[in-house]
C-alpha positions in Angstrom: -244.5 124.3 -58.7 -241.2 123.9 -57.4 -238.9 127.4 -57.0 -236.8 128.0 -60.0 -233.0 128.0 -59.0 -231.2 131.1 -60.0 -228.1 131.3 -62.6 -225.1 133.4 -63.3 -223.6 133.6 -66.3 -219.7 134.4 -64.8 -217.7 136.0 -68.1 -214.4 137.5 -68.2 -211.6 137.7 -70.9 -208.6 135.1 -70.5 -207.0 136.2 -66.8 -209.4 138.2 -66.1 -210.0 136.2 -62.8 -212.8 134.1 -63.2 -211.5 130.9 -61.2 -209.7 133.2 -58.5 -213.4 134.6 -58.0 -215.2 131.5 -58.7 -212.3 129.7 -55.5 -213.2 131.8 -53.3 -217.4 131.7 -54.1 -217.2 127.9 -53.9 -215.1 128.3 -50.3 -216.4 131.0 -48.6 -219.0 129.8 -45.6 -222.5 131.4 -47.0 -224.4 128.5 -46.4 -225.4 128.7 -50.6 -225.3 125.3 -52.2 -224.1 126.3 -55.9 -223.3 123.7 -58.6 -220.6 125.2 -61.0 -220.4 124.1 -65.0 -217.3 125.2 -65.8 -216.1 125.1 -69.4 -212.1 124.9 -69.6 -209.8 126.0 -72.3 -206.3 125.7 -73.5 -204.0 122.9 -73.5 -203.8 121.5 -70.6 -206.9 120.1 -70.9 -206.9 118.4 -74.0 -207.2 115.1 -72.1 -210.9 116.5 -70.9 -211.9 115.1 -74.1 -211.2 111.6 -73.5 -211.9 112.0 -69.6 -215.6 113.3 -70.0 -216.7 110.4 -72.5 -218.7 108.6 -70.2 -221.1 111.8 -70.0 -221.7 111.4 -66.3 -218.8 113.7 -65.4 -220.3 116.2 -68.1 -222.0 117.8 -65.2 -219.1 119.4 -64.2 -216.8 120.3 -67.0 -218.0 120.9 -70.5 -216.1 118.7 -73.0 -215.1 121.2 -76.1 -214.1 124.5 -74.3 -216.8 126.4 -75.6 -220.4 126.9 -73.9 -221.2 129.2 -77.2 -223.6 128.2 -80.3 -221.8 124.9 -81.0 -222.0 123.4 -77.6 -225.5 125.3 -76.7 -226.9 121.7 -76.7 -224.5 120.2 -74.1 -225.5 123.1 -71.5 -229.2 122.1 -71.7 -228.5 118.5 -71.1 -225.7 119.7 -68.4 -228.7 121.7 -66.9 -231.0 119.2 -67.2 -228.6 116.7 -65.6 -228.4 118.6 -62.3 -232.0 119.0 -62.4 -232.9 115.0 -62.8 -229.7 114.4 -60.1 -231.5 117.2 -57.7 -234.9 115.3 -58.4 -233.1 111.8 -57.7 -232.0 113.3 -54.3 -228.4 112.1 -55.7 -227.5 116.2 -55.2 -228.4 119.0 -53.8 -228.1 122.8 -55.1 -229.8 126.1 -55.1 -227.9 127.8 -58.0 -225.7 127.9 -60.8 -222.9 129.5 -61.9 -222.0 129.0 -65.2 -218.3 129.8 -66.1 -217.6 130.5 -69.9 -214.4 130.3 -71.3 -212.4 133.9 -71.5 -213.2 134.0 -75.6 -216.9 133.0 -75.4 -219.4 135.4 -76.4 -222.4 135.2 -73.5 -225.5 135.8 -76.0 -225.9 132.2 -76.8 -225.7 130.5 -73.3 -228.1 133.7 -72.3 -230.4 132.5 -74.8 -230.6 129.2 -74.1 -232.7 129.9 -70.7 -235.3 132.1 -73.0 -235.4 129.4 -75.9 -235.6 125.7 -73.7 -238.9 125.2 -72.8 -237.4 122.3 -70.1 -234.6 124.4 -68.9 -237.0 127.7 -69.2 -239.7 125.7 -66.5 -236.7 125.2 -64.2 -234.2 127.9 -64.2 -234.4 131.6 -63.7 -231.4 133.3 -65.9 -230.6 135.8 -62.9 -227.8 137.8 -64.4 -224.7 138.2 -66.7 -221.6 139.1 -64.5 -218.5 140.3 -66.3 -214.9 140.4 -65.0 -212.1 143.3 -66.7 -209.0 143.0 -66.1 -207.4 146.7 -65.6 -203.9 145.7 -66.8 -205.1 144.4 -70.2 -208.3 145.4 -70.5 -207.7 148.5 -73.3 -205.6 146.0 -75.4 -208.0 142.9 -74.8 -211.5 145.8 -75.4 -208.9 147.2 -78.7 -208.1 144.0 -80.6 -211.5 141.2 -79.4 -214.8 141.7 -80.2 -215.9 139.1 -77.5 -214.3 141.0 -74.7 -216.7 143.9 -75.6 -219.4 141.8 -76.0 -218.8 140.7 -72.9 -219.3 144.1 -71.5 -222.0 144.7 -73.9 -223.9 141.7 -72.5 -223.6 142.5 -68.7 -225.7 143.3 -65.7 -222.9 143.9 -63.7 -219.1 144.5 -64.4 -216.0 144.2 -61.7 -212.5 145.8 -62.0 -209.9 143.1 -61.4 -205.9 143.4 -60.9 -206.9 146.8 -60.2 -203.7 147.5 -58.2 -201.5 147.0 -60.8 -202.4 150.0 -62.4 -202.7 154.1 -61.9 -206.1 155.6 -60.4 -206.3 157.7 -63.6 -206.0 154.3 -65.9 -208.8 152.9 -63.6 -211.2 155.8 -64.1 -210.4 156.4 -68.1 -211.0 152.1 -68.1 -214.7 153.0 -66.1 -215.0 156.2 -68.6 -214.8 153.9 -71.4 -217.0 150.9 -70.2 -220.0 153.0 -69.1 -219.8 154.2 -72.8 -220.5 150.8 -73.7 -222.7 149.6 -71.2 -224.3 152.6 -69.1 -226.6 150.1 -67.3 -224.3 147.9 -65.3 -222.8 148.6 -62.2 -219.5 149.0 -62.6 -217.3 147.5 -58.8 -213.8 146.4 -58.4 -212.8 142.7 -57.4 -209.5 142.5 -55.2 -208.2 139.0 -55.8 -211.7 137.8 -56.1 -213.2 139.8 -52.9 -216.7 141.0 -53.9 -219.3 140.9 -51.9 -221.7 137.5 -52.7 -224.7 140.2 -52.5 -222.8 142.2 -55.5 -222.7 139.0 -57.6 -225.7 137.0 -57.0 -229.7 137.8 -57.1 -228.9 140.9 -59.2 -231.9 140.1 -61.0 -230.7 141.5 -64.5 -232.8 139.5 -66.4 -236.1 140.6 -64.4 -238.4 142.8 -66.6 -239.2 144.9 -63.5 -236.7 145.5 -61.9 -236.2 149.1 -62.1 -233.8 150.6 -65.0 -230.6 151.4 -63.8 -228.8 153.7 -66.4 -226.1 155.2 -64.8 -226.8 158.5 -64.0 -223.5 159.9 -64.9 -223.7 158.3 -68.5 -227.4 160.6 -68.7 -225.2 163.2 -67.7 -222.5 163.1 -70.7 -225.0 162.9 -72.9 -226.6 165.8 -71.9 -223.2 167.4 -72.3 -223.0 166.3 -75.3 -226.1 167.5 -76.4 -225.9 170.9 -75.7 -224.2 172.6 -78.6 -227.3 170.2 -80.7 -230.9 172.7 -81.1 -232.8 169.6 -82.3 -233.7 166.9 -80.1 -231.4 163.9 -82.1 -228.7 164.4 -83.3 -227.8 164.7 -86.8 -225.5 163.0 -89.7 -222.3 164.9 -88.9 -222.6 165.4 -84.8 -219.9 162.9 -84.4 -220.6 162.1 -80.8 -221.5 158.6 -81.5 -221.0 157.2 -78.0 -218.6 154.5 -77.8 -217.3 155.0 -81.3 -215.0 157.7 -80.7 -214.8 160.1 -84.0 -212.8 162.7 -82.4 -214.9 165.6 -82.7 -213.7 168.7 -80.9 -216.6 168.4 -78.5 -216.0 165.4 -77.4 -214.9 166.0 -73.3 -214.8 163.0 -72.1 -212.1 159.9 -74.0 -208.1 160.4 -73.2 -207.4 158.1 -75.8 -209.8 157.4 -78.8 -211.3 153.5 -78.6 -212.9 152.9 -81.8 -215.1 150.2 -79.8 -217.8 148.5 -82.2 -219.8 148.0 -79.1 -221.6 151.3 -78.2 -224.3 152.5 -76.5 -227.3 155.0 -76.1 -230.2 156.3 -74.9 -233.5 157.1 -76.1 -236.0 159.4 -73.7 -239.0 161.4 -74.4 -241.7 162.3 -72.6 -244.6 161.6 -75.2 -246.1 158.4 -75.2 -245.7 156.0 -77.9 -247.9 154.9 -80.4 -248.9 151.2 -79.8 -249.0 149.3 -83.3 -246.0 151.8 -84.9 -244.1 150.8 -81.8 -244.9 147.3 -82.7 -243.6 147.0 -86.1 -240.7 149.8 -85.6 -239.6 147.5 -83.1 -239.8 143.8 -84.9 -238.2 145.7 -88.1 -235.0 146.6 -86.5 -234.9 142.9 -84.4 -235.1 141.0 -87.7 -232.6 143.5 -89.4 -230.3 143.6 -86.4 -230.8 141.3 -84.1 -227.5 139.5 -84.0 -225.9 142.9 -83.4 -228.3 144.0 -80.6 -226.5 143.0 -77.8 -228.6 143.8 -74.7 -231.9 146.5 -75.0 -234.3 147.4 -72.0 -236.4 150.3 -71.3 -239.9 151.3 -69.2 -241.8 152.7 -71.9 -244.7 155.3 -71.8 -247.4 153.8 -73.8 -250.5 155.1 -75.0 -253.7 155.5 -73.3 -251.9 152.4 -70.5 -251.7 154.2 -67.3 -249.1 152.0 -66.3 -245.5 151.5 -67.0 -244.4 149.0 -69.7 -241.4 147.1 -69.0 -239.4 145.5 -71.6 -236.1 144.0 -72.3 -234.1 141.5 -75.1 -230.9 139.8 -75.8 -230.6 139.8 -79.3 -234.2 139.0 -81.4 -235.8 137.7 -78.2 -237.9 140.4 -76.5 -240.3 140.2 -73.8 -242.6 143.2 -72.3 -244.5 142.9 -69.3 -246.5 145.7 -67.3 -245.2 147.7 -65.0 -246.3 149.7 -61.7 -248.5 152.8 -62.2 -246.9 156.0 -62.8 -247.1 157.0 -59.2 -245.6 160.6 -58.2 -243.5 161.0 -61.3 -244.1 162.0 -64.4 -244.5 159.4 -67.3 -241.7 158.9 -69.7 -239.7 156.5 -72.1 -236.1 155.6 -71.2 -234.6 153.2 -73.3 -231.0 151.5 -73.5 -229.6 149.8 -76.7 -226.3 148.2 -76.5 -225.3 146.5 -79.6 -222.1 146.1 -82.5 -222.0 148.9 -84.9 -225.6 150.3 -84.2 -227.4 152.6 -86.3 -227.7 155.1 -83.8 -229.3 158.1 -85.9 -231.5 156.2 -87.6 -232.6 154.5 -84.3 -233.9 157.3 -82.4 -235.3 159.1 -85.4 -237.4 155.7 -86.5 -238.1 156.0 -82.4 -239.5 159.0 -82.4 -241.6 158.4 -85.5 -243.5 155.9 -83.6 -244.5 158.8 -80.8 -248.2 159.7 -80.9 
């Protein structure tokens, strides 16, 4: 069985640096052969459409400036291009990085490496890497949904055009994408320097690989929940993270982001009830699937002495079994990241599925 060649999703808002980063990736001496599908946008590439006709130059550059839902179909046959031209010997490559287009939403070209049997055999989806531009990154966050699902989505975030604004902008901009995302990385990218290890084999996608939630985002919620005597928080707490209600308590936002992407955290130390986990779990996917974003967690189970690992992009889930519960103590830590969440109602059907 041949080794499967990693991808990276590359995402970003329009100038948010993508082919400045992407330039110097496909310059730089690292001895990595990577083939690139690149999806353009904007006018000057209307003529793209009558250029890439023939369908052998599809391989590179993707016809209708979108690599979302619509044009899901000519990624798999762009993918499965490289893989037949790899097989012919005509080309040789040992990644891929797949550029979207600054207004495409990264759920469906994630999904297409969990839902094409072909593509699934060949490819490992290795992570999402997102680029934010600090100038215009409150008004792009503000006004598009798709830039915030495009933090939502990733497994790894980078600062770019950092220089042009203040170090207080930078860390109220990192304040208010760990709130949506607490579980990527969060770096800067000066005129696309980042170090190739910070980009690639960040193996976001990997069910166990450990779960990074940044500590610091554990941390404000702890804050948060100090003034609460019960373990979730109730109806009126108003500390919905990511949705800023402006509640007296809350310590932490300069400027209130009503952002419909949010995030939080579930953790208990009981175990979970298997079969109420089960159905708790596939109710809320078919209810809100298209708004869960990203969702991961190591989960203790019930009578398994071993962890349980699982993670989803929208209603595809996978679990897998973990390490044993070596020298620390077994508990649940779970990450949702979706649109307009029902937090409350989250954790409290959660913690009804406890044994």
């Amino acid at each position: 069985m041949s080794k499967l060649i990693p991808v990276t999703i590359l995402t970003g808002f329009l100038g948010s640096g993508k082919t400045t980063l992407l330039k110097r990736i496909l310059n730089e001496q690292h001895g990595m052969k990577i083939a690139v599908i690149e999806n353009e946008f904007g006018e000057e590439n209307i003529d793209n459409e009558i250029l890439v006709q023939d369908g052998r130059e599809q391989i590179v550059q993707m016809s209708n400036g979108c690599i979302c839902c619509t044009i899901r179909g000519d990624l798999v046959q762009a993918l499965s291009d490289l893989i037949s031209r790899q097989d012919a010997g005509e080309i040789q490559f040992d990644r891929v990085v797949i550029e979207t287009t600054g207004v495409a939403n990264p759920g469906p070209v994630a999904q297409t490496f969990f839902m094409d049997d072909e593509i699934a055999s060949r490819y490992l989806l290795d992570a999402v890497v997102t680029l934010v531009d600090a100038k215009h990154a409150d008004q792009q966050l503000d006004k598009q949904e798709e830039a915030q699902r495009q933090v939502g989505f990733a497994d790894a975030i980078f600062i770019t055009k950092a220089d042009l604004v203040s170090d207080a902008e930078i860390d109220a901009l990192r304040h208010r994408l760990l709130h949506m995302n607490p579980r990527a990385p969060i770096g800067t990218a000066h005129f696309g320097e980042a170090p190739i290890e910070s980009i690639f084999d960040l193996r976001g996608f990997n069910l166990n690989a450990k779960l990074e939630i940044d500590p610091d985002f554990l941390k404000a919620e702890e804050h948060d929940h100090e003034h609460e005597h019960d373990e979730h928080c109730g109806d009126d707490c108003g500390h919905d993270h990511g949705h800023a209600h402006g509640s007296a308590h809350d310590h932490h936002h300069h400027h209130h982001h009503t952002d419909r992407i949010g995030s939080f955290v579930f953790r208990s130390d009981k175990p979970f009830h298997y079969e109420r986990l089960e159905q708790f779990l596939s109710g809320i996917l078919s209810v809100y699937g298209e708004r869960l974003l990203r969702y991961k967690g190591v989960l203790y189970m019930e009578n398994v002495d071993r962890k349980v690992v699982f993670q989803g992009v929208h209603q595809l889930m996978g679990s897998d079994i973990g390490g044993k519960w070596e020298d620390e103590t077994p508990g649940t830590k779970m990450v949702f990241i979706g649109v307009d969440l029902p937090k409350d109602a989250i954790l409290k059907g959660l913690a009804n599925c406890l044994a």
